[in-house]
mmCIF file of the N, C-alpha and C atoms, coordinates in Angstrom:
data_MODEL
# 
_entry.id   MODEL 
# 
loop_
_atom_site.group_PDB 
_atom_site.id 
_atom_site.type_symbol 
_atom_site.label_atom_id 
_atom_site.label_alt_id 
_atom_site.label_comp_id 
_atom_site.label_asym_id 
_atom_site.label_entity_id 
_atom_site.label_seq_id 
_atom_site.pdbx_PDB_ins_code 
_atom_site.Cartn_x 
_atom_site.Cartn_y 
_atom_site.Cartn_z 
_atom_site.occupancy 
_atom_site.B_iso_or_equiv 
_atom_site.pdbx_formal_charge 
_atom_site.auth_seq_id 
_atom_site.auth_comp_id 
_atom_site.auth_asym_id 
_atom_site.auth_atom_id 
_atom_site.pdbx_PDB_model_num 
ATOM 1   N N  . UNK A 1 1  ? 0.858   -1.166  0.000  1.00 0.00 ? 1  UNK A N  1 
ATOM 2   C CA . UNK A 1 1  ? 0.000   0.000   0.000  1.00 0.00 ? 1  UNK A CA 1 
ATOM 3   C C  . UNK A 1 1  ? 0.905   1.229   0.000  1.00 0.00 ? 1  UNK A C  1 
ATOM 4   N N  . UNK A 1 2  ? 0.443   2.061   -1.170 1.00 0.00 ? 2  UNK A N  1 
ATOM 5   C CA . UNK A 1 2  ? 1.461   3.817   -0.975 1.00 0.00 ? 2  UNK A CA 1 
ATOM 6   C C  . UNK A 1 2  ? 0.570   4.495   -0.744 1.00 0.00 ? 2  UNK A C  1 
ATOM 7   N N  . UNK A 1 3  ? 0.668   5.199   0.911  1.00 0.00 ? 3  UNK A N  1 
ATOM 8   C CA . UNK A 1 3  ? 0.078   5.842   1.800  1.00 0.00 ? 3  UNK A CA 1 
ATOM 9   C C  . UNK A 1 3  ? 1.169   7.138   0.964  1.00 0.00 ? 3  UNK A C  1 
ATOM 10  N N  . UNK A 1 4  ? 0.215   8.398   1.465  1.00 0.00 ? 4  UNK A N  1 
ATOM 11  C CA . UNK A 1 4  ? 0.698   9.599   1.293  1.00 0.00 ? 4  UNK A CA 1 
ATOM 12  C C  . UNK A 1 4  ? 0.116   10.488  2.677  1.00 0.00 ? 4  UNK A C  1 
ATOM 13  N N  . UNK A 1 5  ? 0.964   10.671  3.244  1.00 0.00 ? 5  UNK A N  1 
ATOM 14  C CA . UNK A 1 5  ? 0.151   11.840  4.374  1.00 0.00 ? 5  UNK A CA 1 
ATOM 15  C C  . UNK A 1 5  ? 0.564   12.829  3.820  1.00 0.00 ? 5  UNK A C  1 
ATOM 16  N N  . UNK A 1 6  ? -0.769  13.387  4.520  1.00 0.00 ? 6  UNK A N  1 
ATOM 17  C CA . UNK A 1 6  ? -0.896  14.829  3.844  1.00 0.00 ? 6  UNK A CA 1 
ATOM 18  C C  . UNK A 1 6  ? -0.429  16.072  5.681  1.00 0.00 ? 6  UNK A C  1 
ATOM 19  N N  . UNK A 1 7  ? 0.120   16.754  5.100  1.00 0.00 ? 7  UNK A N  1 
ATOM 20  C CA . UNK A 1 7  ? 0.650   17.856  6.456  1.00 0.00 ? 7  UNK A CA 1 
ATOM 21  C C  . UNK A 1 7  ? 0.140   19.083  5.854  1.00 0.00 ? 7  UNK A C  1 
ATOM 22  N N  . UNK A 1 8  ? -0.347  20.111  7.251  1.00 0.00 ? 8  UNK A N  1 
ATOM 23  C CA . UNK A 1 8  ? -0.662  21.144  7.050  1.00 0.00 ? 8  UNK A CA 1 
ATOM 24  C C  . UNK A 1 8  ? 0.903   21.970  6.463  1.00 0.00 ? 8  UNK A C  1 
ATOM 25  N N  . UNK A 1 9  ? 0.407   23.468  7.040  1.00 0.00 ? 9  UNK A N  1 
ATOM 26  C CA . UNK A 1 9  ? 1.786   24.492  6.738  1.00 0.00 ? 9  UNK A CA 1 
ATOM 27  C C  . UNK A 1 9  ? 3.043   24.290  7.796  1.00 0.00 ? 9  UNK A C  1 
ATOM 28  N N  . UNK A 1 10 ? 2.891   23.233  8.675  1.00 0.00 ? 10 UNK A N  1 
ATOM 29  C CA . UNK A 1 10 ? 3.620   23.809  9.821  1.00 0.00 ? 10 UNK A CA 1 
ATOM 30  C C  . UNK A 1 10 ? 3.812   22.104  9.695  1.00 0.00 ? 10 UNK A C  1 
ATOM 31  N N  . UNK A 1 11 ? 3.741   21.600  8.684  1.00 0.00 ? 11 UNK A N  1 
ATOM 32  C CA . UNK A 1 11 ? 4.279   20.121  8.979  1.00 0.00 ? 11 UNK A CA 1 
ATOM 33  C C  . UNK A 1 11 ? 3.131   18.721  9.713  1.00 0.00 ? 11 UNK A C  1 
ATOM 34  N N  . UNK A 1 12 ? 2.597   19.588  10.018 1.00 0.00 ? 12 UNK A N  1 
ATOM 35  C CA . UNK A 1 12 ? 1.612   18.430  11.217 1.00 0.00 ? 12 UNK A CA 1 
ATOM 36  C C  . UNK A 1 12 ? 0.994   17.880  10.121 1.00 0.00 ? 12 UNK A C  1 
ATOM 37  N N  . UNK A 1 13 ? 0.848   15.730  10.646 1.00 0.00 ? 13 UNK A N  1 
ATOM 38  C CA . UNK A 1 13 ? -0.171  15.623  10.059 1.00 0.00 ? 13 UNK A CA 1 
ATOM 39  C C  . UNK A 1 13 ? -1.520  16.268  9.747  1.00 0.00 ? 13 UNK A C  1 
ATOM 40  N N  . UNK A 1 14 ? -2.392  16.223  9.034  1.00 0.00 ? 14 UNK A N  1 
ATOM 41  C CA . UNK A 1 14 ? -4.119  16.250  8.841  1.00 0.00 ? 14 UNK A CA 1 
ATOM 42  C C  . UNK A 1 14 ? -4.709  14.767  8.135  1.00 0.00 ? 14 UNK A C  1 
ATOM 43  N N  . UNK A 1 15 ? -3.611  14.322  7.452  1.00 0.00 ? 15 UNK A N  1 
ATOM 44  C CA . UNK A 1 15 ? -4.535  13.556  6.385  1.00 0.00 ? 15 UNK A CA 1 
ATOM 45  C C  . UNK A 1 15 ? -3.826  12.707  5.815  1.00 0.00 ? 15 UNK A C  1 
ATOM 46  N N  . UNK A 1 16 ? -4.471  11.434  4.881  1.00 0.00 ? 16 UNK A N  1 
ATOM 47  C CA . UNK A 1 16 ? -3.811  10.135  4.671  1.00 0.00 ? 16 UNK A CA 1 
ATOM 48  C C  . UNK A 1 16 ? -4.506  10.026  3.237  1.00 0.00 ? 16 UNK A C  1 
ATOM 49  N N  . UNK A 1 17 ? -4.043  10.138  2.433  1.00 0.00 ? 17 UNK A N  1 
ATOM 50  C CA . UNK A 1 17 ? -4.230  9.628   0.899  1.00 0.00 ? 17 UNK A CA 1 
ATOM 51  C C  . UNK A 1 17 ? -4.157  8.026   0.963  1.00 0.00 ? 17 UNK A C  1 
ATOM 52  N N  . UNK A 1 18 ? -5.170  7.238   0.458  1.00 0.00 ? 18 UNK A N  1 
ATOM 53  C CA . UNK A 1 18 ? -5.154  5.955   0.151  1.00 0.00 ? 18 UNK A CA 1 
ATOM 54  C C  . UNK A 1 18 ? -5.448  5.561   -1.657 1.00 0.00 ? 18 UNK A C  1 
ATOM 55  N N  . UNK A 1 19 ? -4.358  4.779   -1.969 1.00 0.00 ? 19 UNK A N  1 
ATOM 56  C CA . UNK A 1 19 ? -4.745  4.919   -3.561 1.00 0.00 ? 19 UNK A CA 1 
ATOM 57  C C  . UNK A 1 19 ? -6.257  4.234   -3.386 1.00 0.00 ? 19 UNK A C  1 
ATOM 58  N N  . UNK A 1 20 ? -7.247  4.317   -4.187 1.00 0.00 ? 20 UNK A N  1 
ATOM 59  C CA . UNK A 1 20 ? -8.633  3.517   -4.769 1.00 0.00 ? 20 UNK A CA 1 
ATOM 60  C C  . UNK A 1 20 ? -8.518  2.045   -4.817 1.00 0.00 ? 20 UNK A C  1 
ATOM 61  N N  . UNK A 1 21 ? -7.656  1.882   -5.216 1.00 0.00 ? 21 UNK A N  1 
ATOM 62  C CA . UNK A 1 21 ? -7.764  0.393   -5.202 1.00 0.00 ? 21 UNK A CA 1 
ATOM 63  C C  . UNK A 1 21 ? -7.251  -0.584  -3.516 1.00 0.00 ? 21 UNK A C  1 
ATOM 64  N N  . UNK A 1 22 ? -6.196  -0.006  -3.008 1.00 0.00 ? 22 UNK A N  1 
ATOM 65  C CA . UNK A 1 22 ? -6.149  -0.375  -1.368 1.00 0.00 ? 22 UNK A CA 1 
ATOM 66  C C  . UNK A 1 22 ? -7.343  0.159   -0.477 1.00 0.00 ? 22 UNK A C  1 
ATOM 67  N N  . UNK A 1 23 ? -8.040  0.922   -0.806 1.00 0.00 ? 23 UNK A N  1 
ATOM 68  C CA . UNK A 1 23 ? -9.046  1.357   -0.364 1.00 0.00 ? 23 UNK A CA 1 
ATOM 69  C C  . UNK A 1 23 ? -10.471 -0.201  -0.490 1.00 0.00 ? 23 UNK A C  1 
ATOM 70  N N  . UNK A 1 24 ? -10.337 -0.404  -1.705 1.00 0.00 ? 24 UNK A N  1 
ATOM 71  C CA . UNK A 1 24 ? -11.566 -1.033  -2.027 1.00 0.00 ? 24 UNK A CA 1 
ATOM 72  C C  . UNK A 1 24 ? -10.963 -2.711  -1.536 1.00 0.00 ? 24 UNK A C  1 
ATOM 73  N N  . UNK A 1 25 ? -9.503  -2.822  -1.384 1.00 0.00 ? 25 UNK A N  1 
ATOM 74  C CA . UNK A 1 25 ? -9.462  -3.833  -1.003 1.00 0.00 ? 25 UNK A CA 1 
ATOM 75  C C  . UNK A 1 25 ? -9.507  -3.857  0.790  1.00 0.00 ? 25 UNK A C  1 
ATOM 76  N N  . UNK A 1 26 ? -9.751  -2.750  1.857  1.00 0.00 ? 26 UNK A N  1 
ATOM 77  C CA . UNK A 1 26 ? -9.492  -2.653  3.288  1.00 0.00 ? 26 UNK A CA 1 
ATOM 78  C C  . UNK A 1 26 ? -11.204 -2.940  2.925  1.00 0.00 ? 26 UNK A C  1 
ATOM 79  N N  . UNK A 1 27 ? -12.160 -2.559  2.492  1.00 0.00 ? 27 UNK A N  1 
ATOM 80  C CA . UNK A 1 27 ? -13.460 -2.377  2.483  1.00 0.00 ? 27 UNK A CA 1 
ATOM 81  C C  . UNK A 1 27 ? -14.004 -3.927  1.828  1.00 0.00 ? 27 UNK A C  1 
ATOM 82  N N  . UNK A 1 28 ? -13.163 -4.828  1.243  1.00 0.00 ? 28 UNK A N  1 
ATOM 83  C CA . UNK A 1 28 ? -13.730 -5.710  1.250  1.00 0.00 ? 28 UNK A CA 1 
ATOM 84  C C  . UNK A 1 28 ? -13.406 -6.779  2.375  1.00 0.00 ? 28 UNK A C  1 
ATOM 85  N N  . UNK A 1 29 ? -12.516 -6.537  3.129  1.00 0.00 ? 29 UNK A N  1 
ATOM 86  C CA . UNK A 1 29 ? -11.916 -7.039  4.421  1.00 0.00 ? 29 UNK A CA 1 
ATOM 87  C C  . UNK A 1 29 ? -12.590 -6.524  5.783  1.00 0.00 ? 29 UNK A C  1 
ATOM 88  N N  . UNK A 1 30 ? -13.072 -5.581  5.562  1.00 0.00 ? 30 UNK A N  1 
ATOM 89  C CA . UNK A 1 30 ? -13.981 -4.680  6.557  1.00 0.00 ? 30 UNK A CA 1 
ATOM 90  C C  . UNK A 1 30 ? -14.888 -3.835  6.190  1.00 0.00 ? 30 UNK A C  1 
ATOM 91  N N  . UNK A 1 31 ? -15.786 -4.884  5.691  1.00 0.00 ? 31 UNK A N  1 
ATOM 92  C CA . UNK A 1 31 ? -17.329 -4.253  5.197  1.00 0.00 ? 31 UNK A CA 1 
ATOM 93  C C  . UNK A 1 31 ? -17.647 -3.081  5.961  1.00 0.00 ? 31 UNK A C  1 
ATOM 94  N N  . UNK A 1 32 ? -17.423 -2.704  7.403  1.00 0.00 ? 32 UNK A N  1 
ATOM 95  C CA . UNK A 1 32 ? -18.282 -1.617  8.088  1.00 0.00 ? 32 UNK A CA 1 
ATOM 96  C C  . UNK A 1 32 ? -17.115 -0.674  8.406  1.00 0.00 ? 32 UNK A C  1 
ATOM 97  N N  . UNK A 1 33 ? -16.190 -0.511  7.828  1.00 0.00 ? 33 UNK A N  1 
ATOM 98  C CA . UNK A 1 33 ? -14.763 0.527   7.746  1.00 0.00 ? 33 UNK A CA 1 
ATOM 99  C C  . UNK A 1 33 ? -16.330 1.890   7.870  1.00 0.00 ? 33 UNK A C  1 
ATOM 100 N N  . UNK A 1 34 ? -16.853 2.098   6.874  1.00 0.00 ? 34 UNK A N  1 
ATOM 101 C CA . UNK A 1 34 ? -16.989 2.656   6.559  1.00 0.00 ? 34 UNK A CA 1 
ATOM 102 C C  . UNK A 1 34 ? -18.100 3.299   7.469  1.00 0.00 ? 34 UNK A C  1 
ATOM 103 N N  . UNK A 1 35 ? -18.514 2.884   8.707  1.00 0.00 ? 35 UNK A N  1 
ATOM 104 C CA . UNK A 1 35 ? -19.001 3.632   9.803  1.00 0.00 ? 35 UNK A CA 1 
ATOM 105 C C  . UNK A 1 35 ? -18.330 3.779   11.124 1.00 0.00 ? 35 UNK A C  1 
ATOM 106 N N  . UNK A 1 36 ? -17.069 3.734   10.883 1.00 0.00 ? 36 UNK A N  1 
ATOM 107 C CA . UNK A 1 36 ? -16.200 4.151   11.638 1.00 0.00 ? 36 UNK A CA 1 
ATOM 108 C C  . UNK A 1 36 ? -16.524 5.444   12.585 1.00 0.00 ? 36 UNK A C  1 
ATOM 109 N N  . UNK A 1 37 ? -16.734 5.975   12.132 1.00 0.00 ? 37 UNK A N  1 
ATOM 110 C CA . UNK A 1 37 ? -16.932 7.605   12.247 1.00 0.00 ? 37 UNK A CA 1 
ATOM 111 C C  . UNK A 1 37 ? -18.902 7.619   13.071 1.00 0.00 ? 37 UNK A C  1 
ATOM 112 N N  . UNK A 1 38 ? -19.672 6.625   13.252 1.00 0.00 ? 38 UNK A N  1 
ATOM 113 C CA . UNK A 1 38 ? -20.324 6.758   13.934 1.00 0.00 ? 38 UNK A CA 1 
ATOM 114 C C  . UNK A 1 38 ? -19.908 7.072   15.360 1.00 0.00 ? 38 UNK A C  1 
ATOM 115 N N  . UNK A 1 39 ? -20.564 7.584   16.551 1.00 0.00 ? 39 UNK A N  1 
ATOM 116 C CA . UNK A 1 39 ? -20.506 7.753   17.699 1.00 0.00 ? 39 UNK A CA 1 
ATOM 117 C C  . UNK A 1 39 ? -21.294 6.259   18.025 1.00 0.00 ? 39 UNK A C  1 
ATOM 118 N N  . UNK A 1 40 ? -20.225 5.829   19.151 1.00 0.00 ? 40 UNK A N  1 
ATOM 119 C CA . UNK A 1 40 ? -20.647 4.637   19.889 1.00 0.00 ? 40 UNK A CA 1 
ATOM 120 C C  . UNK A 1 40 ? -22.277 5.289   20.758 1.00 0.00 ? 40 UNK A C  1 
ATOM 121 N N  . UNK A 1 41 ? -23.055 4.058   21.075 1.00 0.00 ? 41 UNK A N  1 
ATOM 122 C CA . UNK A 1 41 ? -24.245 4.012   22.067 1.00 0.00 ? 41 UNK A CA 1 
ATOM 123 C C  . UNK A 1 41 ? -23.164 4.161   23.721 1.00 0.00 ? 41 UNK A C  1 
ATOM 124 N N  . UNK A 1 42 ? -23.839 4.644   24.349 1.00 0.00 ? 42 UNK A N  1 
ATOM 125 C CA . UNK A 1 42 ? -23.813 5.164   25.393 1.00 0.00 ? 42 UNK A CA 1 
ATOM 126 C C  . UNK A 1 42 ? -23.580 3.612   26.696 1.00 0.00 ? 42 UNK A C  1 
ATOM 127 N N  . UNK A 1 43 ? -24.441 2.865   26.304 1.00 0.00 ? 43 UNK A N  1 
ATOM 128 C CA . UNK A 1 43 ? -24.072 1.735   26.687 1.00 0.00 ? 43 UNK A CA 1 
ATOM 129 C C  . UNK A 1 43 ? -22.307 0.917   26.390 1.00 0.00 ? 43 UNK A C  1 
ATOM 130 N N  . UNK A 1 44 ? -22.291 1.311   25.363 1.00 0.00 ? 44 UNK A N  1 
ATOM 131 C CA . UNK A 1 44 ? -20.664 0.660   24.833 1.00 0.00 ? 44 UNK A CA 1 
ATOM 132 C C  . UNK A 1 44 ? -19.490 1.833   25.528 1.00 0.00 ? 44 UNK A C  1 
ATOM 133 N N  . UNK A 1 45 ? -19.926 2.815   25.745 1.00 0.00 ? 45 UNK A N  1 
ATOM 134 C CA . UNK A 1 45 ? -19.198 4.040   26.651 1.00 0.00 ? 45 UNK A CA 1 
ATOM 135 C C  . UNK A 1 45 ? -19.400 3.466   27.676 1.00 0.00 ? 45 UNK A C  1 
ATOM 136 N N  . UNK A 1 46 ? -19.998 3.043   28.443 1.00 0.00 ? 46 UNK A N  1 
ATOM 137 C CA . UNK A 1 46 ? -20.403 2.809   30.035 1.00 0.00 ? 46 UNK A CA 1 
ATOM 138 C C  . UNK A 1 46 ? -19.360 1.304   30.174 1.00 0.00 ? 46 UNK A C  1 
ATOM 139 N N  . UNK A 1 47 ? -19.465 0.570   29.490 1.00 0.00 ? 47 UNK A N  1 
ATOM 140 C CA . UNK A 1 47 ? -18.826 -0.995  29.536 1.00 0.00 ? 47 UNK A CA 1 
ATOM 141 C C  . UNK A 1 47 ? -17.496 -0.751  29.229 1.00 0.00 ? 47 UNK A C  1 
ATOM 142 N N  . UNK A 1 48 ? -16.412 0.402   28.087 1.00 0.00 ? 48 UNK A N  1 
ATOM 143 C CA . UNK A 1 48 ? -15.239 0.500   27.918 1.00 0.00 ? 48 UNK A CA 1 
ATOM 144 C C  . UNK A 1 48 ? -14.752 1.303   29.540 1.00 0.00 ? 48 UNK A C  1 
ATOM 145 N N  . UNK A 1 49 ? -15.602 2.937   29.787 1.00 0.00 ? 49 UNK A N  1 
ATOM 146 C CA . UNK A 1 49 ? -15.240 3.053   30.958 1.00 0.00 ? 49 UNK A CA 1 
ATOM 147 C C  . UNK A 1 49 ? -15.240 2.213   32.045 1.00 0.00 ? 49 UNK A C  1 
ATOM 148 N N  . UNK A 1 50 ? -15.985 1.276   32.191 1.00 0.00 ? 50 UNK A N  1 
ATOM 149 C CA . UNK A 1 50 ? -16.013 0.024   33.401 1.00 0.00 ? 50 UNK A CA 1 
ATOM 150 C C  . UNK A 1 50 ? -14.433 -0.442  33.327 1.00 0.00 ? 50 UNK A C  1 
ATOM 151 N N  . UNK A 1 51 ? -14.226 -1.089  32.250 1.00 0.00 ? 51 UNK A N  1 
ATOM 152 C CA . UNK A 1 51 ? -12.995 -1.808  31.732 1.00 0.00 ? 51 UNK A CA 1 
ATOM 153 C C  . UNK A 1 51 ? -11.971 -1.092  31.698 1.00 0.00 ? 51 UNK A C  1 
ATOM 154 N N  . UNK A 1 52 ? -11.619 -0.078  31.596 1.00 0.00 ? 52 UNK A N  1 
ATOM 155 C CA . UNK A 1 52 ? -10.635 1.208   32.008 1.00 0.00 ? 52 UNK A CA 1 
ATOM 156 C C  . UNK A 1 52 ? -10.383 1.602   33.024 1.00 0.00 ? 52 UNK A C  1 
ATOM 157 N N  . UNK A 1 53 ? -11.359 1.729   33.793 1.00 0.00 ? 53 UNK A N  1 
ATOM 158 C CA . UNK A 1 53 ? -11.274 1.529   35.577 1.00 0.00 ? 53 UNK A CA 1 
ATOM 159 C C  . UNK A 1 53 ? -10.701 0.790   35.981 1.00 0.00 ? 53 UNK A C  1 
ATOM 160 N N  . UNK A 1 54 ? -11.043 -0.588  35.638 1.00 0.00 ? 54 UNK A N  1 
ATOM 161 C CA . UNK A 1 54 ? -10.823 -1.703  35.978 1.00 0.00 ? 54 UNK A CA 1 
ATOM 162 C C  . UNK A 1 54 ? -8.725  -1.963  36.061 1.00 0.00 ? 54 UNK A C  1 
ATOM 163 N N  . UNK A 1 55 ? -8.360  -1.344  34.742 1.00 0.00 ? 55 UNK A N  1 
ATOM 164 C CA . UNK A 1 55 ? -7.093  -1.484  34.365 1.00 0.00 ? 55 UNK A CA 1 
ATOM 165 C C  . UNK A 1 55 ? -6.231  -0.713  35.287 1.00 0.00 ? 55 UNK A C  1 
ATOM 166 N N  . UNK A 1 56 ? -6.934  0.815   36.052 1.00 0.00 ? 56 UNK A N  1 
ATOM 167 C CA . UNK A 1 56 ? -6.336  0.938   36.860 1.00 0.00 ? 56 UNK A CA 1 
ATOM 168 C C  . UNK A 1 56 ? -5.832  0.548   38.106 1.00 0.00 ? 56 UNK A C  1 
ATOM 169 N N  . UNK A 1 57 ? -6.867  -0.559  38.212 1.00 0.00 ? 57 UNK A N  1 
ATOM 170 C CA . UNK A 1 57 ? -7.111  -1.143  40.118 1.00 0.00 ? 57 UNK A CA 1 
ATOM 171 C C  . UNK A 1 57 ? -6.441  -2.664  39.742 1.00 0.00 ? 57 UNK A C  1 
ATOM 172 N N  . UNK A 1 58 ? -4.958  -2.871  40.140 1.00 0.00 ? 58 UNK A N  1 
ATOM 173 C CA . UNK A 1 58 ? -4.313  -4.181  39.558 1.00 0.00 ? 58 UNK A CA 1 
ATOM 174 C C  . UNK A 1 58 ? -5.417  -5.290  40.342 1.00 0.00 ? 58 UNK A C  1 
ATOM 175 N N  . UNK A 1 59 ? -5.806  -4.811  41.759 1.00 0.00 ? 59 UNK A N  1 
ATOM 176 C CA . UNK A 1 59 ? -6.453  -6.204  41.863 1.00 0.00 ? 59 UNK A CA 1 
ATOM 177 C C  . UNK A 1 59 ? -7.613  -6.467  41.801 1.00 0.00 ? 59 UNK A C  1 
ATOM 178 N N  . UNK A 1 60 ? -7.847  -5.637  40.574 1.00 0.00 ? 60 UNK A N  1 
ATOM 179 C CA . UNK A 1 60 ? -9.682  -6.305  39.784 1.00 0.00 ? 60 UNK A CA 1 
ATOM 180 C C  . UNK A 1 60 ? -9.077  -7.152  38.337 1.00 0.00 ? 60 UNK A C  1 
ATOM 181 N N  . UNK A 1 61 ? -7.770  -7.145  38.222 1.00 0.00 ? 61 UNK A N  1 
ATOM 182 C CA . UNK A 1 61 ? -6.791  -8.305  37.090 1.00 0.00 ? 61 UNK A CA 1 
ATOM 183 C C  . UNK A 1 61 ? -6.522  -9.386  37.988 1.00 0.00 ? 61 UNK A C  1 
ATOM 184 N N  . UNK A 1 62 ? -6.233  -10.416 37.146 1.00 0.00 ? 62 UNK A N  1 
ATOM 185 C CA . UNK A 1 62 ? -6.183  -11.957 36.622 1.00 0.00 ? 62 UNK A CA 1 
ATOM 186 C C  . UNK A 1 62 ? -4.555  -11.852 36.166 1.00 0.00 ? 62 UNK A C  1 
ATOM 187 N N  . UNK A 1 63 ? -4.279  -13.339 36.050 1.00 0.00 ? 63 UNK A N  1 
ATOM 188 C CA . UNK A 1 63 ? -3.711  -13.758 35.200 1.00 0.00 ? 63 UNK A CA 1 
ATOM 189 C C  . UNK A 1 63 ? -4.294  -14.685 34.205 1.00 0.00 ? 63 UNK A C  1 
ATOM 190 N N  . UNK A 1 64 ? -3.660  -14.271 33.317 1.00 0.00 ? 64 UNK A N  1 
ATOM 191 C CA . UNK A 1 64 ? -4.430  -15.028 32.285 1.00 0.00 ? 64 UNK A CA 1 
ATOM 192 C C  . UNK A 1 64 ? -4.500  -16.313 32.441 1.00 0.00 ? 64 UNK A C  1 
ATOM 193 N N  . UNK A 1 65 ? -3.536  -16.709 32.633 1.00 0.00 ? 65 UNK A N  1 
ATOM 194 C CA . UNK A 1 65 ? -3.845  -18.459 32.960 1.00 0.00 ? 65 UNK A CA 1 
ATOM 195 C C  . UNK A 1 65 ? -4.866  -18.788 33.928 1.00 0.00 ? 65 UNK A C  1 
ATOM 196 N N  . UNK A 1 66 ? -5.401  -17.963 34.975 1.00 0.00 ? 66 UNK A N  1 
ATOM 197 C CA . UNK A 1 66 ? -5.911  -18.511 35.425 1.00 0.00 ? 66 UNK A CA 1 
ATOM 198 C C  . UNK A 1 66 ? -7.460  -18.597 34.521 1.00 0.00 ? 66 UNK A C  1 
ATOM 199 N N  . UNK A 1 67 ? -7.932  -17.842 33.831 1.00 0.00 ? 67 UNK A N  1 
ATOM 200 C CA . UNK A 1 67 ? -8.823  -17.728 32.762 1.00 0.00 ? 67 UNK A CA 1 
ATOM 201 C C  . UNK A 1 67 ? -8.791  -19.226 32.019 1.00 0.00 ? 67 UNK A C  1 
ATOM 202 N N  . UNK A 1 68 ? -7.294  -19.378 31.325 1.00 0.00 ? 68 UNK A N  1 
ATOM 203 C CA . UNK A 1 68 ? -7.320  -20.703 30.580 1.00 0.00 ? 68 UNK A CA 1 
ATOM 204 C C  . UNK A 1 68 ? -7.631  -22.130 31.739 1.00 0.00 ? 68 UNK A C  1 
ATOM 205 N N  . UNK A 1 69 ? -7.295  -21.936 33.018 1.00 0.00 ? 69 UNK A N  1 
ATOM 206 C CA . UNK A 1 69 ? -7.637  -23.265 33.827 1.00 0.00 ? 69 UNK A CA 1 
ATOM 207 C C  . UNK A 1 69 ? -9.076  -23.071 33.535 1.00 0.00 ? 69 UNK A C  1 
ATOM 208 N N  . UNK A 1 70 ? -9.855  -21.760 34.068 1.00 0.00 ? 70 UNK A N  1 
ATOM 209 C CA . UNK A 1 70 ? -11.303 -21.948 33.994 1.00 0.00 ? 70 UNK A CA 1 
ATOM 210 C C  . UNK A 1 70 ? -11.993 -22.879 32.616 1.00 0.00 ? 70 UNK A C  1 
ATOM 211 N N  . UNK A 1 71 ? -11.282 -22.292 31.713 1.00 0.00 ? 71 UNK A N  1 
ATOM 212 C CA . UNK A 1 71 ? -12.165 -22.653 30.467 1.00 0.00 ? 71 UNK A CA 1 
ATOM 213 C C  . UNK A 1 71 ? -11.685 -24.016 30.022 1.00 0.00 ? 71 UNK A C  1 
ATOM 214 N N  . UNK A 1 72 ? -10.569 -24.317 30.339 1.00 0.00 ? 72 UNK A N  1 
ATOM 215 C CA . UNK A 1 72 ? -10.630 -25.864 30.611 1.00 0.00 ? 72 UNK A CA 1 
ATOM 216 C C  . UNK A 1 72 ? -11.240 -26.840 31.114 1.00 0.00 ? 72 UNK A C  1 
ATOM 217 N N  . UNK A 1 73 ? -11.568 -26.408 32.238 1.00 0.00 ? 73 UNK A N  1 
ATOM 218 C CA . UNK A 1 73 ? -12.467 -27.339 33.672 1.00 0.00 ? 73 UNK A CA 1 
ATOM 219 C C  . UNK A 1 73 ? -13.728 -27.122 32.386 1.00 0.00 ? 73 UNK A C  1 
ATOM 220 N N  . UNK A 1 74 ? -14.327 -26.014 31.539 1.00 0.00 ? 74 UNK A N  1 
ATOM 221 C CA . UNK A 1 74 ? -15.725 -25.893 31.106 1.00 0.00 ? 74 UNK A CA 1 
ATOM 222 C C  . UNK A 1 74 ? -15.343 -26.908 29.719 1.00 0.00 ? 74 UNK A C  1 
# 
């Protein structure tokens, strides 16, 4: 893929040129690319902030293994 970013006057990104054809091939790999740009439901805000909290307080974490014993025993 030849990406082109695009920079304002002062250098900063703004923007990403995608040729048409890498375009149409990300969109057949990810049919809903293209509502990206919706705003999440308020519910899916409430469950990421839960889970973000969560990352701060080490002892509301696991180790992962102990996850894989669980789903073993199931």
């Amino acid at each position: 893929m030849r990406t082109q970013i695009i920079q304002d006057y002062n250098g900063l990104p703004t923007g990403v040129f995608i040729p048409i054809e890498d375009w149409e091939n990300i969109k057949k790999h990810y049919p809903n690319i293209e509502n990206v740009d919706q705003e999440l439901p308020q519910w899916q805000k409430d469950i990421l902030d839960t889970r973000l909290a969560d990352l701060n307080n080490p002892d509301k974490l696991e180790p992962i293994d102990e996850l894989f014993k669980v789903l073993d025993e199931e």
